[in-house]
Each structure stands twice: as C-alpha cells, then as structure tokens.
C-alpha positions as CSV (number, residue, x, y, z in Angstrom):
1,X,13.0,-42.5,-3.0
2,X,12.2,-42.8,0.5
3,X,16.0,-43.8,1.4
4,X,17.4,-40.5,-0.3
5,X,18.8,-38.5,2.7
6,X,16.5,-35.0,3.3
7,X,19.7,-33.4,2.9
8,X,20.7,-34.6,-0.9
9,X,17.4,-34.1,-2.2
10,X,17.7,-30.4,-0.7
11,X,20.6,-30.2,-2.5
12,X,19.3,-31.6,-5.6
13,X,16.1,-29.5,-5.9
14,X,18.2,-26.3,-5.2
15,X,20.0,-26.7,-9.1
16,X,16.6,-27.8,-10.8
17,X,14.5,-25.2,-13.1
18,X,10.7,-24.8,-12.3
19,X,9.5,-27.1,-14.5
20,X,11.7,-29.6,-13.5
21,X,10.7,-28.8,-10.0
22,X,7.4,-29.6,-10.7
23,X,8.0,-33.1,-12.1
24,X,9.5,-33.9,-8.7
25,X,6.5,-32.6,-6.8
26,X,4.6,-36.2,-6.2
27,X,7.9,-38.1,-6.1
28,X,8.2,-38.4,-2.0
29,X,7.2,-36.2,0.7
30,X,11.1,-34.9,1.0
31,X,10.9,-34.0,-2.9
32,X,7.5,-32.4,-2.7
33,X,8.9,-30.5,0.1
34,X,11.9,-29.6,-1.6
35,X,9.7,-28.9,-4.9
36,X,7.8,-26.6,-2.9
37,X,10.8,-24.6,-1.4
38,X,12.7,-23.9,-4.7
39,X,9.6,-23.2,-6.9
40,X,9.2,-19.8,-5.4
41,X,6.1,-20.6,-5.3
42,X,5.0,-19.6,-1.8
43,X,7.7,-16.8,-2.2
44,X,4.9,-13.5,-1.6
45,X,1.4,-12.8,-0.7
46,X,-0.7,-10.4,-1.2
47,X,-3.4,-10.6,1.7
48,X,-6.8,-9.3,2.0
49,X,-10.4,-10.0,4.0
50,X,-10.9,-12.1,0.8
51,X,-8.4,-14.3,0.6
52,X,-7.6,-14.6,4.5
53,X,-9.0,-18.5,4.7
54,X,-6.7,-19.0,2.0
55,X,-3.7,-17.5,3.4
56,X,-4.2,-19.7,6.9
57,X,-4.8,-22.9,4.6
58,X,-1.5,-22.2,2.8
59,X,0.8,-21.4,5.5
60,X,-0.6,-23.1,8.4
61,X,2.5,-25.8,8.1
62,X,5.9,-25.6,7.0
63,X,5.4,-23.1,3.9
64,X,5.2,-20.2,6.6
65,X,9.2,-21.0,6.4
66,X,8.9,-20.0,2.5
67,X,6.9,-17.1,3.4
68,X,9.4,-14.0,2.1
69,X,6.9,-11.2,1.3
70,X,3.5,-10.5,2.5
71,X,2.1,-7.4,0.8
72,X,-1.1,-5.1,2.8
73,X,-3.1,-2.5,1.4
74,X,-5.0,-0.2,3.6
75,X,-8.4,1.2,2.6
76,X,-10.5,3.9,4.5
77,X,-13.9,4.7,3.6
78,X,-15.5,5.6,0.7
79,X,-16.1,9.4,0.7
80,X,-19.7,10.3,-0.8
81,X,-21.1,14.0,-0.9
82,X,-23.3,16.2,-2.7
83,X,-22.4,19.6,-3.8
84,X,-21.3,21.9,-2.0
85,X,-19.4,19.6,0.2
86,X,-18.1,20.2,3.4
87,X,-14.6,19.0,4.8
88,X,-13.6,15.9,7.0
89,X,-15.6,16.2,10.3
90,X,-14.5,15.1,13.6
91,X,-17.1,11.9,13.7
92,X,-15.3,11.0,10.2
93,X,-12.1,11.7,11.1
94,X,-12.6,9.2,14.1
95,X,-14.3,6.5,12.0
96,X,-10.7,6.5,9.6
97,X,-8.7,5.8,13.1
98,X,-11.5,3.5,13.8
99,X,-11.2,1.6,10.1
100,X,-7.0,1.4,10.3
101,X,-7.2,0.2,13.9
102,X,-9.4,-2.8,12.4
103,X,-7.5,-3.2,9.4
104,X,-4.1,-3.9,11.7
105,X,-5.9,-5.6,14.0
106,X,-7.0,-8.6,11.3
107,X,-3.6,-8.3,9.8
108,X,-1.9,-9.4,12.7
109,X,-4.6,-11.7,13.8
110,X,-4.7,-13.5,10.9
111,X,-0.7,-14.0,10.6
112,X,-0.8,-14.8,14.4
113,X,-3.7,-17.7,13.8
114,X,-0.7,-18.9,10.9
115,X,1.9,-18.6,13.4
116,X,0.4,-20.8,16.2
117,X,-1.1,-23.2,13.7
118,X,2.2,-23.6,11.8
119,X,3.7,-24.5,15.6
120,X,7.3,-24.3,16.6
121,X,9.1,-26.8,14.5
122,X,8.0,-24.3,11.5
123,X,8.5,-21.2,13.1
124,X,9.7,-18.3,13.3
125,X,8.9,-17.2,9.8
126,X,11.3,-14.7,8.1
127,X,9.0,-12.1,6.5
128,X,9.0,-8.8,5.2
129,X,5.5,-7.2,5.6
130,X,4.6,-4.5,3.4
131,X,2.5,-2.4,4.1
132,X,0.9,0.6,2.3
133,X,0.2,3.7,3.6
134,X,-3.9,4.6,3.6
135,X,-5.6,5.0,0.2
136,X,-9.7,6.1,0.0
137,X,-12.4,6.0,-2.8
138,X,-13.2,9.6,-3.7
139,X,-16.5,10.4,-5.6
140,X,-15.2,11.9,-9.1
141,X,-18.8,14.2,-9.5
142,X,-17.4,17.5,-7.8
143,X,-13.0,16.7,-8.9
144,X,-12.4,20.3,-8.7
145,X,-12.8,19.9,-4.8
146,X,-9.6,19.2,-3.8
147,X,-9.4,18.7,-0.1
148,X,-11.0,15.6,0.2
149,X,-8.1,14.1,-2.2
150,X,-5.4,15.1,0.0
151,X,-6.4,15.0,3.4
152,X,-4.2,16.7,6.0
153,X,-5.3,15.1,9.3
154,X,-2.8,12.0,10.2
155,X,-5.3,8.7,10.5
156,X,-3.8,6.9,14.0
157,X,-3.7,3.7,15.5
158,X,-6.1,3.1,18.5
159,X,-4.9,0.9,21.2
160,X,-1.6,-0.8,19.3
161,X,-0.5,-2.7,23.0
162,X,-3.4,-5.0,22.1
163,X,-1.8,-6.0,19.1
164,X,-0.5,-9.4,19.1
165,X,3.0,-9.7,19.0
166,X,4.4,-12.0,15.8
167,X,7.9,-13.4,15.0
168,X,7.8,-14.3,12.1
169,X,7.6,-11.1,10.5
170,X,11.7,-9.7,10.2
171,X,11.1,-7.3,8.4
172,X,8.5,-4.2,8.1
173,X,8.2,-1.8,5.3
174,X,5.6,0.9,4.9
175,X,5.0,2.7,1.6
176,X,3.4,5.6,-0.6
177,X,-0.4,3.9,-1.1
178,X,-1.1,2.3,-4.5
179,X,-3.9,0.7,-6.2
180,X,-4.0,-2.9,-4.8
181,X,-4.0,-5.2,-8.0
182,X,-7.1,-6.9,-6.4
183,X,-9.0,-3.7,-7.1
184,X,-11.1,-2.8,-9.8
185,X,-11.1,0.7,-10.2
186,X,-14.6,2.2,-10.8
187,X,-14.4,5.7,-13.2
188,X,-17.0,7.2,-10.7
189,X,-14.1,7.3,-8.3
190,X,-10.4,8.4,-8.3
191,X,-8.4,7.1,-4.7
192,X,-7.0,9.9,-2.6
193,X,-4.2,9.6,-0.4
194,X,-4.6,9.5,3.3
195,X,-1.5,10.5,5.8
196,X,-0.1,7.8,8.5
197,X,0.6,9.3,11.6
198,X,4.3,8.8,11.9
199,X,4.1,6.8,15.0
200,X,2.6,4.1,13.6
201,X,5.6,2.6,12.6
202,X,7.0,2.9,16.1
203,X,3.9,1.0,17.4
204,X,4.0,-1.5,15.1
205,X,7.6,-2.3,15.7
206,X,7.2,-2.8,19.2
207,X,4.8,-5.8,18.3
208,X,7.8,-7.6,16.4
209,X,9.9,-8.8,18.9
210,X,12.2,-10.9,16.2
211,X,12.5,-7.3,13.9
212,X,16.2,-7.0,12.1
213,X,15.3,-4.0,9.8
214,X,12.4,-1.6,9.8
215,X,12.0,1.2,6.3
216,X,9.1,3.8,4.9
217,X,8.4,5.4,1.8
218,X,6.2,8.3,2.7
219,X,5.8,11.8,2.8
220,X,6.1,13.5,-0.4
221,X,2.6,15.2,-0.4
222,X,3.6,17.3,2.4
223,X,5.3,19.1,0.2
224,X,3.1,21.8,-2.0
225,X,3.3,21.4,-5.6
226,X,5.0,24.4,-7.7
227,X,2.0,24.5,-10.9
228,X,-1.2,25.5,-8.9
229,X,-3.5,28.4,-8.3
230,X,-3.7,30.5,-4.7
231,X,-7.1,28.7,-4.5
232,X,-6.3,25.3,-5.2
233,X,-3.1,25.4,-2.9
234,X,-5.3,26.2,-0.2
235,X,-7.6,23.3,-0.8
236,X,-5.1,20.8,-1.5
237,X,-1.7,21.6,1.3
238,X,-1.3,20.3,4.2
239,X,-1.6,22.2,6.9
240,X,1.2,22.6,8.9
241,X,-0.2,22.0,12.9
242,X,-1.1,18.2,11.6
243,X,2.5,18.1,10.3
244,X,4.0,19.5,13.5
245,X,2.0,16.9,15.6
246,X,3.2,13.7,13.8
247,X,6.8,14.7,13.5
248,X,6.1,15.0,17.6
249,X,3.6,12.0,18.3
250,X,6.8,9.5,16.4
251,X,9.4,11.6,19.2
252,X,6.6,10.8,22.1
253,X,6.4,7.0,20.9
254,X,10.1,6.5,21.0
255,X,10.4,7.9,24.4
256,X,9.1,4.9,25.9
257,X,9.3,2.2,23.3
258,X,11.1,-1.0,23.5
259,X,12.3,-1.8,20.4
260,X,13.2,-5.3,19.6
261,X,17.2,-6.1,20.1
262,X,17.2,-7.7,16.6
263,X,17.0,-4.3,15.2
264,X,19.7,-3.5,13.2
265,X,18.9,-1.5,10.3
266,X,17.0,0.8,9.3
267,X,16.0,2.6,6.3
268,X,13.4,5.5,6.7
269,X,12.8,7.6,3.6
270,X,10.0,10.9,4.7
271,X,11.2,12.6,1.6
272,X,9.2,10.0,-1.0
273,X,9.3,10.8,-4.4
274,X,12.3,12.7,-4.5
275,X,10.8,14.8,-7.3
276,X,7.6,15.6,-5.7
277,X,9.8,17.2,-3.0
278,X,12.9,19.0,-4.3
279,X,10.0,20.8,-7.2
280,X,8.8,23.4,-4.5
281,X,8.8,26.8,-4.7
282,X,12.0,28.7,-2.8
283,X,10.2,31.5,-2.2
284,X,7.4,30.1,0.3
285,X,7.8,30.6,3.9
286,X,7.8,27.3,5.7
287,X,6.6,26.4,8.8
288,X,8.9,26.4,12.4
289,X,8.0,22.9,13.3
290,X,10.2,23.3,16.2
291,X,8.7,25.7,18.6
292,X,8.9,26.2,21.1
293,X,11.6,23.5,22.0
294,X,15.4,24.4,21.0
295,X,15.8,21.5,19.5
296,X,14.0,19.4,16.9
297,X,12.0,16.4,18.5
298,X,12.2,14.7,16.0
299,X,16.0,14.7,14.6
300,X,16.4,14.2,18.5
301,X,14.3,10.8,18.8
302,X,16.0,9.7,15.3
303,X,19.3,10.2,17.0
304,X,17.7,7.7,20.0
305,X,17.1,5.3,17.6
306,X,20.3,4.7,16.4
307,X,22.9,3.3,19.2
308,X,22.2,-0.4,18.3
309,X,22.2,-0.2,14.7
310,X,24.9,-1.2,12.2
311,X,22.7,0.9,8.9
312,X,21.2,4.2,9.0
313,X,19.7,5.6,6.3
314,X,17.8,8.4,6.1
315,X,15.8,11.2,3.8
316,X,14.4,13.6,6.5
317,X,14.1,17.3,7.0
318,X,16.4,17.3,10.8
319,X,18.9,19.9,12.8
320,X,22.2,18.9,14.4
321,X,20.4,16.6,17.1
322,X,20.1,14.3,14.8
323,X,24.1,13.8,15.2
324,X,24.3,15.5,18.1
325,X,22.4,15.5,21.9
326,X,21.0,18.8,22.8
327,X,22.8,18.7,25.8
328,X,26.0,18.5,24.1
329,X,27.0,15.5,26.1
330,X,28.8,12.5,24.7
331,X,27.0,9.9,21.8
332,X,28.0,7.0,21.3
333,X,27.3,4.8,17.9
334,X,29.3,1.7,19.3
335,X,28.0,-0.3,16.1
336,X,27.1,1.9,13.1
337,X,29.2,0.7,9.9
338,X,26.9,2.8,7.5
339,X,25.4,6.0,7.9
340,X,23.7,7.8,4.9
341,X,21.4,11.0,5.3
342,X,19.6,13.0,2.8
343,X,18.5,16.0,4.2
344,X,16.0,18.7,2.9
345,X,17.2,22.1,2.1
346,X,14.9,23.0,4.7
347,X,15.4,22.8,8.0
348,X,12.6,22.0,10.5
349,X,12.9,25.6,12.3
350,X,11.5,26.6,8.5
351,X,14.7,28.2,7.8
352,X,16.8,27.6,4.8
353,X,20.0,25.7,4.1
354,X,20.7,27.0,0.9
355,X,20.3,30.3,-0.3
356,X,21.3,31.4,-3.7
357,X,24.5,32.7,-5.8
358,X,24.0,36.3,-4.7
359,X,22.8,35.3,-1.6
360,X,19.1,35.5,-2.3
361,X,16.6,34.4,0.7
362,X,19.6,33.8,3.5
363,X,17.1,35.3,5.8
364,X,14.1,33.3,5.3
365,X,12.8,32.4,8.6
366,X,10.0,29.6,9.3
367,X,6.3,30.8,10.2
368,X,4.9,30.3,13.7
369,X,2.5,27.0,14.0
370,X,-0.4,28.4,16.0
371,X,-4.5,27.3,16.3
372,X,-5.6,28.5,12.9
373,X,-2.4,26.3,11.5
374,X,-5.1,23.5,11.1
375,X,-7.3,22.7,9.1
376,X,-11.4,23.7,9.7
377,X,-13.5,21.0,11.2
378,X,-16.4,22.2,8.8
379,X,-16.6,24.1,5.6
380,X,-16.2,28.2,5.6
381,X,-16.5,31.0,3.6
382,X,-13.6,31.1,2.3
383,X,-13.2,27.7,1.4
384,X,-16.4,28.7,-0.9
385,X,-15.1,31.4,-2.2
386,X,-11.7,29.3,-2.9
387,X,-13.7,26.7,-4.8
388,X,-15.6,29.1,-7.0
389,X,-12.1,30.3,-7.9
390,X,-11.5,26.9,-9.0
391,X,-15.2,26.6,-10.9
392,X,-14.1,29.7,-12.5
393,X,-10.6,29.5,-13.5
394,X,-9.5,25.5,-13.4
395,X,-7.1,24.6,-10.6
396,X,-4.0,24.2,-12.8
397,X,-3.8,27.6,-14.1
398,X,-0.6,29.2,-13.1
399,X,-0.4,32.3,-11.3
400,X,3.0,33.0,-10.1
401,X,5.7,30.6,-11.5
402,X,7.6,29.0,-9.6
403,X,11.7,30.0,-8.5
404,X,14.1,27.6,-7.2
405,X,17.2,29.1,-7.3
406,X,19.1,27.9,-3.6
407,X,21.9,26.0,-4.6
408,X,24.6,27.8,-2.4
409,X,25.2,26.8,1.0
410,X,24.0,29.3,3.9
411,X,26.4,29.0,6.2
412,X,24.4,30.6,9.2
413,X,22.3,27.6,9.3
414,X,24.2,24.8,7.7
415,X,27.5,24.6,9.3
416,X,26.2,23.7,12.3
417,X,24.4,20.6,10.7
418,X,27.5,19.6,9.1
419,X,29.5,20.0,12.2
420,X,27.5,18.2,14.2
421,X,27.7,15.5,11.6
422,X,31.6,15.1,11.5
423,X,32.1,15.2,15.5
424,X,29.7,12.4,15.4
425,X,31.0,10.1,12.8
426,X,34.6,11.1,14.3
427,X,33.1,8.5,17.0
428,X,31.7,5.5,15.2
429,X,34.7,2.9,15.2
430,X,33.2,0.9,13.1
431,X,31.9,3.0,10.0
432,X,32.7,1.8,6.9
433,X,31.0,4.7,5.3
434,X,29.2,7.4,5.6
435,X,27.3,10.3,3.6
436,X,25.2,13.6,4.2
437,X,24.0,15.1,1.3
438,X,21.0,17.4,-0.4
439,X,18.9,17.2,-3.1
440,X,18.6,20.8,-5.1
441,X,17.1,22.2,-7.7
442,X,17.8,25.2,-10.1
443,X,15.0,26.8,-12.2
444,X,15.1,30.5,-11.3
445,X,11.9,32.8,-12.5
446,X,13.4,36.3,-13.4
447,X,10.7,38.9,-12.6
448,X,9.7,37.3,-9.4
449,X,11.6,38.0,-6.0
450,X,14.7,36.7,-7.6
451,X,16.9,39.3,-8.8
452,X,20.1,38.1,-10.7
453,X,20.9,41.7,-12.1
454,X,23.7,42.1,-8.9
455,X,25.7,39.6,-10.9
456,X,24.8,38.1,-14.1
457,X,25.4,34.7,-14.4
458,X,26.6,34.1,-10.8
459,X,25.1,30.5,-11.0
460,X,27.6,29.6,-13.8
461,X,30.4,28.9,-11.1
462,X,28.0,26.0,-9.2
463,X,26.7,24.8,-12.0
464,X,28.2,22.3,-14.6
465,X,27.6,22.4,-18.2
466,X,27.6,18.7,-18.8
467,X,24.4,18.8,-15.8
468,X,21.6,18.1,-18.6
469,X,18.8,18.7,-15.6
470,X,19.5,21.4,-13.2
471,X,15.7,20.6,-11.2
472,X,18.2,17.4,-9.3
473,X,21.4,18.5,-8.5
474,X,23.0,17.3,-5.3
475,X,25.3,18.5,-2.9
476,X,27.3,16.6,-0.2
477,X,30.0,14.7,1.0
478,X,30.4,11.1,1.0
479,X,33.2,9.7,3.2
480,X,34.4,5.3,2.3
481,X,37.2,4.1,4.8
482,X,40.4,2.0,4.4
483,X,40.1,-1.7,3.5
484,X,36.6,-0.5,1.8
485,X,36.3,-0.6,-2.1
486,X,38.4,2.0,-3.8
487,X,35.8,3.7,-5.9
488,X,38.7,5.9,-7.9
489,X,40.5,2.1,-8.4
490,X,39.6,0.5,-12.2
491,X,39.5,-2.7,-10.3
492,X,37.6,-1.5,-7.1
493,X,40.6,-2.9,-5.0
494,X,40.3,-2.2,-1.3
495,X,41.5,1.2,-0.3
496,X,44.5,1.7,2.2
497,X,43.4,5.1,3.5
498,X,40.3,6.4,4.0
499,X,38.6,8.5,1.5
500,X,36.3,11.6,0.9
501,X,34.5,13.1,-1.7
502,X,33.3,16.6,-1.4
503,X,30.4,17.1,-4.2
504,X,30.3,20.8,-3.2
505,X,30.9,22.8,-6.4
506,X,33.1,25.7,-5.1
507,X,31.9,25.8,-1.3
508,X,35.2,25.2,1.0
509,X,35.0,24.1,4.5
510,X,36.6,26.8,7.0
511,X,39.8,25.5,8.7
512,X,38.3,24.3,12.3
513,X,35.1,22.1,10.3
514,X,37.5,20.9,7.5
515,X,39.8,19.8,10.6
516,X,36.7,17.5,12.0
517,X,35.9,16.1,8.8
518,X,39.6,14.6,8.2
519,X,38.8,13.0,11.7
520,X,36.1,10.5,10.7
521,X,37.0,6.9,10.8
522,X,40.6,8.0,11.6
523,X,41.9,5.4,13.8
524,X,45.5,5.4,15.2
525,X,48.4,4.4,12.5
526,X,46.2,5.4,9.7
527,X,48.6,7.0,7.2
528,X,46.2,9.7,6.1
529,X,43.0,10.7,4.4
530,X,42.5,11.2,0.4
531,X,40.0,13.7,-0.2
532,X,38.4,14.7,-3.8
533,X,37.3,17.9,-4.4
534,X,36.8,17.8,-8.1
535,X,34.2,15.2,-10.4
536,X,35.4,13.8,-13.6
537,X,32.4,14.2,-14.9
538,X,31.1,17.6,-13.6
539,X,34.3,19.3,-12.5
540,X,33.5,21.5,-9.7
541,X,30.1,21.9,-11.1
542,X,26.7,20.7,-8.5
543,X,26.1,16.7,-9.6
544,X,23.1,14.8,-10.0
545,X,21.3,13.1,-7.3
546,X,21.9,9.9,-8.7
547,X,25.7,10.5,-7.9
548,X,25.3,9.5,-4.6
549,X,22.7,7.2,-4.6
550,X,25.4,4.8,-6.4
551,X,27.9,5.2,-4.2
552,X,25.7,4.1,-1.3
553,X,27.1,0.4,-0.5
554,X,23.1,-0.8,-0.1
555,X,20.6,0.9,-2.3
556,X,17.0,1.6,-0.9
557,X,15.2,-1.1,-2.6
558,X,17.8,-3.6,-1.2
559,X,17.7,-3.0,2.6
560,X,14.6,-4.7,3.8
561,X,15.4,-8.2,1.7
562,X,14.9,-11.2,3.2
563,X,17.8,-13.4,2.1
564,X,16.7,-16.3,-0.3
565,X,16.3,-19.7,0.8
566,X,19.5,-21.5,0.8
C-alpha cells in the first residue's frame, strides 16, 4: 500500500461512496488521509465555549484544509425583571458590547490557536464563517412587554484592531439570529433579537487578510410590522436615531478601512426576509436618514466598496450615490461583471419611489431624525400607559389596517436613481449582467387615506390577472450582454447582442434616460440591443419577485461557497 503514489489513491478515494471510504480508513496513512478528505466528514463545524478543545484537537493538522464551514452563534445576556420593568439602561447596554466583544474575541482566538498549530504546510484554510447576528434569552412572565424583544440600540464591537488577523477564513457571512441546535430552549424564555451595528462587518473584514467574498442577511426588523396596535408599535419599532447611526458608523468604517485585495465579491442583503419588509404600511411617514448631508452616507460608502469587485449584489434602501459620486466626477468599475440591486421603495431621504395609480402619496416626505428619535434610557409614563393598553386590549388587535397601494413609479424621486444607474453600468467594460429592481406590494384599504373613487380600477392597467399574489410584485429591469446565455433561446445558446428586459408594466422611460439605458455594455461593433418590454407570462402586468431572482446568474445562497475539494 505504502508504494501506491499519494496522487492515485487521491484519485481513487475521490469515486468511492462513504462507506466504502470508511473501509479504506486504516489501510495506509495516504488512504486514511484520502478517507478523511472525501468523507465530508470534517466538512462544517458548529463551534462553541463547549466544544472549543474539540475543535483545536480536530483541526490542529491537516483537516483545517477540509475545514469548509464553520458556523457561530452569538448570545447576549439573559434578561431577568420583575413587573413593571424598565427598558435597556446604559450599564446594560454597555455589558452587550462588552459580551459580543468577548464572544469575537474567542472566536478568533480559538481559530488562530488552529491556525498556528496546523503550521504552514496545512495552511491557509479555505473557510466560510458564519456567523449569526445576536440572539438573547427573554423572561416569558411579563410577554406582553415588548421592547425587550426587539431591542433598538445596535450592540458594537469594542476594540476590533486587537483582533487577530486569520487566513484561513475566505469567506464571511453574517445572518438573521437563530436558535443554535446546541440549545435547549427553556418555556420560561422566548430569544429576542438583538441589532448588529452595521460596521461590524467592516471590522471584521479587515481582520481577514485572505477574504474573496463577504455577505449578510439582516435587517428585516427595522421594518414595522403592518397587524399591531398604536401601543404595541411603540414598544416594539425601532427607533429611527439608532437606525440613522449604523447606516453612518458602516460609512465611517469604510472611510479608512483596508480591505483585503482578495475581495471580490460581495453579497450584502439589509432587506432580510423579503416579506417582513415589503408588508409595511404605505401610509407611514419614514424617517430622513440623510440629514443633513445631500447625499446618503451610506449608498455613498457602498459605491466605495465596489471598484475591485467582479459581483455586487445588493438589497438596500440607497440614492443615486450608490451608482454615482456626489461630486459628479467620473467612476470607474474597471472589474464588475455582475451587478444586481434590490432597492426599497423607500428611499433613505424617507421619501417614496412609488406612489400609486392615481398618484396617491407622491408627496410623502421623510420625518426629521432629532434627540427624542431615540429610544428612553429608563422607563416613562407613557411607556406605562402604552403597556396597560396592551394589558387591556392584547397587542395584536388591529386598529387601522394596513394600505399598500404604491406600485407606480414616482418619477420625481426615481428617475434620478435609475439614471444614475444606467450612466454607471454604461462604464463597466466587463459586465456581463446587470439588474435594478423593487420589491412591491398591492393590498389597498378603501376607507383609509387611499381614495380610488378618482378612477376606479386604475390598478387594473399594472396589474396582471395571472399575478395570484399581489403583496410580491416586482418591478425592474434586468440587462444580459452578448456571448451571455440567451434567456428567450429554448436551448439557452449564447446571445449575439445584448439584451434587456424591462419588467415595468406600462411605465416608459422618457427619450434622454431610455437613450442611457441602450448604452450599457455597448461596446464598439455591437450590432444593437434587443429589449423586451412585454412577459409571456404576465403581459405588461407587475411580475413576481421570484422573476428576477432566477434570472440572476448566482443566486444568494450560492455566493459565499467555498468550492469542494477536488
């Protein structure tokens, strides 16, 4: 056995099923290797203080090279009261930075102590580390209390430059919070989500010198839902000051951050559950989360991030800097081949993209973020008087119903989004595709603010009567270029012009931003551009969001893979 190149038996093991693999476990150290490689065995992880000896043992050698996954869940303190309880205090809101700085910190120390113990000739590992956004134990003997379940203060990192740096981890990933399947979960308490300051994921990034692709899953309870009472939507939103500083602290932390040249795509999804988002009410004010700059902060840093990747993709609530500098100076995406954006049908100045079919809430402006935009330090009057409201009537008791009705483009605020958009794609010489597009929703309550009798059934020309759920309807354009799968083809045969399809129901483009949209990917000899304007499935009618989540080349779930052994 011994006389068997390494090479063959590599070979070998890669065609044999697990059972087989295990028979050739004890045959030589080359087939136990091998064995141990294929099995999938040492495939993922899911680490905790527990099972951290463990982890070192295991990996310490050359299985941190079969290393793929390495899951993280993040726990914050328990949260104990007596009734009547009082909010989140300073001291406690200090002791959750305090508890996720220490949770990191053993994270990376523990897959550092791997690293160096594994030595060169096993490293660097190629993981993807999964992390999950903060979770915390919440006493069930007072659940009509509801702030202490969604907390709106962002929990930070302290001090991420002490961080050790690690290269083995390629990958990072940070989702929604979920039970850990290490947990037993204890009927005296229900787990509450906690918020991750944005910038986390900046900091962490830095520390990962040999990072190729960097993705959340977040941010779907920012977003209020449509089925509860005044009293328990004060109890349970989040505020919008915390939500303003975030989007700014991640702006601030790109500023000056050196992220790793390996980075080349990114995947970062703030808009997570889709549903939880889109179901809001179209009536609510939103916040400005601009003020008082021109210019978004945030779409502005995202637009920073870019230059050296090859795969953008994006669900965020941005403005034209995202596309476009504020400065209106040149941009330059030298290497971008895919760029796909899903933006909310709010914009961060709190004004609307969308209005609806008789022009209902064009002029819907975004509410000032001042002091009392934040949520109390200590419990008040009126969150007393809010809970007994809740005591007395239940917290899921409806009040108002809710009215989504914007499924018509505003003009005023959008075509400067989407023209910002085509003058920047004109520019990327090496897209292969791109897509900007909006998830909607259409569920209109007659008898509230929304009035229908101008025009009755003025929807009916947006909407398609093969749509079997008007609550996610989509609207955008998604652009494929030559030599690119023909998606119109039978046989998906590569295309020999570039194409787009406008998913826009009856919405036109004016002459001048048509003109810039036929200019994407357009490079010189290129015989011309085939555009579609109408579905064969919906006609000119809004389609479902799932329309162009299949179009997109690489799906969500696929971007952060590490690619098998081979």
């Amino acid at each position: 056995m011994d006389k068997i190149p390494p090479e063959l038996i590599d070979r070998i093991s890669s065609y044999l099923e697990h059972d087989d693999l295990k028979s050739t476990l004890l045959l030589s150290k080359s087939f136990r290797f091998s064995a141990e490689k294929y099995s999938r065995a040492f495939h993922g992880f899911g680490l905790h203080e527990g099972n951290a000896n463990k982890f070192v043992d295991t990996f310490s050698g050359h299985r941190l090279s079969y290393l793929r996954e390495l899951e993280f869940w993040i726990r914050l303190p328990r949260i104990e009261y007596t009734y009547p309880e009082g909010r989140d205090n300073a001291d406690e809101l200090r002791q959750n930075d305090r508890s996720l700085t220490q949770q990191i910190t053993f994270l990376f120390d523990t897959i550092k102590t791997v690293e160096q113990r594994a030595g060169e000739q096993n490293n660097p590992g190629k993981i993807l580390l999964k992390l999950y956004a903060p979770l915390r134990w919440v006493s069930n003997k007072h659940p009509t209390l509801a702030y202490h379940r969604q907390l709106s203060w962002r929990v930070h990192l302290l001090e991420p430059e002490s961080l050790p740096t690690l290269g083995s981890i390629r990958a990072l990933e940070i989702s929604r919070g979920v039970q850990a399947p290490f947990e037993t979960r204890d009927e005296d308490y229900g787990l509450a989500t906690v918020k991750l300051d944005y910038r986390v994921m900046v900091d962490l990034a830095v520390q990962l010198p040999n990072l190729e692709y960097l993705g959340c899953r977040i941010g779907g309870d920012e977003w209020q839902p449509k089925w509860e009472t005044k009293a328990a939507r004060y109890l349970s939103r989040d505020w919008a000051g915390p939500r303003r500083d975030t989007r700014r602290d991640f702006a601030e932390a790109l500023k000056s951050a050196r992220l790793p040249n390996s980075l080349r795509r990114i995947c970062l999804d703030f808009l997570h559950p889709l549903d939880e988002v889109t179901g809001i009410d179209h009536l609510n004010a939103q916040p400005n989360l601009v003020m008082p700059a021109p210019n978004d902060p945030f779409s502005t840093s995202l637009h920073h991030l870019s230059h050296q990747l090859r795969r953008l993709h994006l669900r965020v609530v941005a403005d034209e800097s995202l596309f476009w500098p504020e400065n209106g100076g040149n941009t330059s995406w030298p290497n971008l081949e895919s760029l796909v954006v899903m933006f909310h049908m709010v914009s961060p100045s709190g004004k609307w993209y969308f209005q609806g079919p008789n022009g209902e809430g064009r002029d819907t402006v975004g509410f000032e973020v001042t002091d009392a935009s934040y949520p109390p330090l200590e419990e008040s009057e009126y969150d007393e008087e809010m809970q007994r409201n809740i005591q007395d009537d239940g917290h899921r008791e409806n009040d108002t119903l809710s009215s989504q009705f914007r499924i018509v483009p505003n003009d005023d605020t959008l075509r400067p989004f989407l023209a910002a958009f085509a003058s920047a794609t004109a520019q990327m010489k090496s897209l292969k595709e791109a897509a900007l597009w909006c998830s909607l929703a259409w569920e209109p309550e007659y008898g509230s603010d929304y009035d229908s009798d101008d025009d009755d059934h003025a929807e009916d020309k947006w909407l398609s009567e093969k749509m079997r759920d008007y609550r996610s309807l989509a609207w955008g354009v998604y652009y494929r270029a030559s030599g690119e799968k023909d998606l119109t083809h039978p046989e998906r045969l590569p295309s020999e012009v570039p194409q787009l399809w406008w998913r826009v129901s009856k919405w036109r483009p004016d002459p001048e931003l048509h003109g810039l949209f036929q200019q994407i990917g357009r490079q010189p000899g290129d015989d011309g551009l085939k555009e579609h304007w109408i579905d064969d499935t919906y006609g000119e009618g809004l389609v479902h969001w799932h329309y162009f989540e299949s179009f997109i080349q690489d799906e969500i779930e696929v971007m952060g893979q590490i690619p098998e052994l081979s």
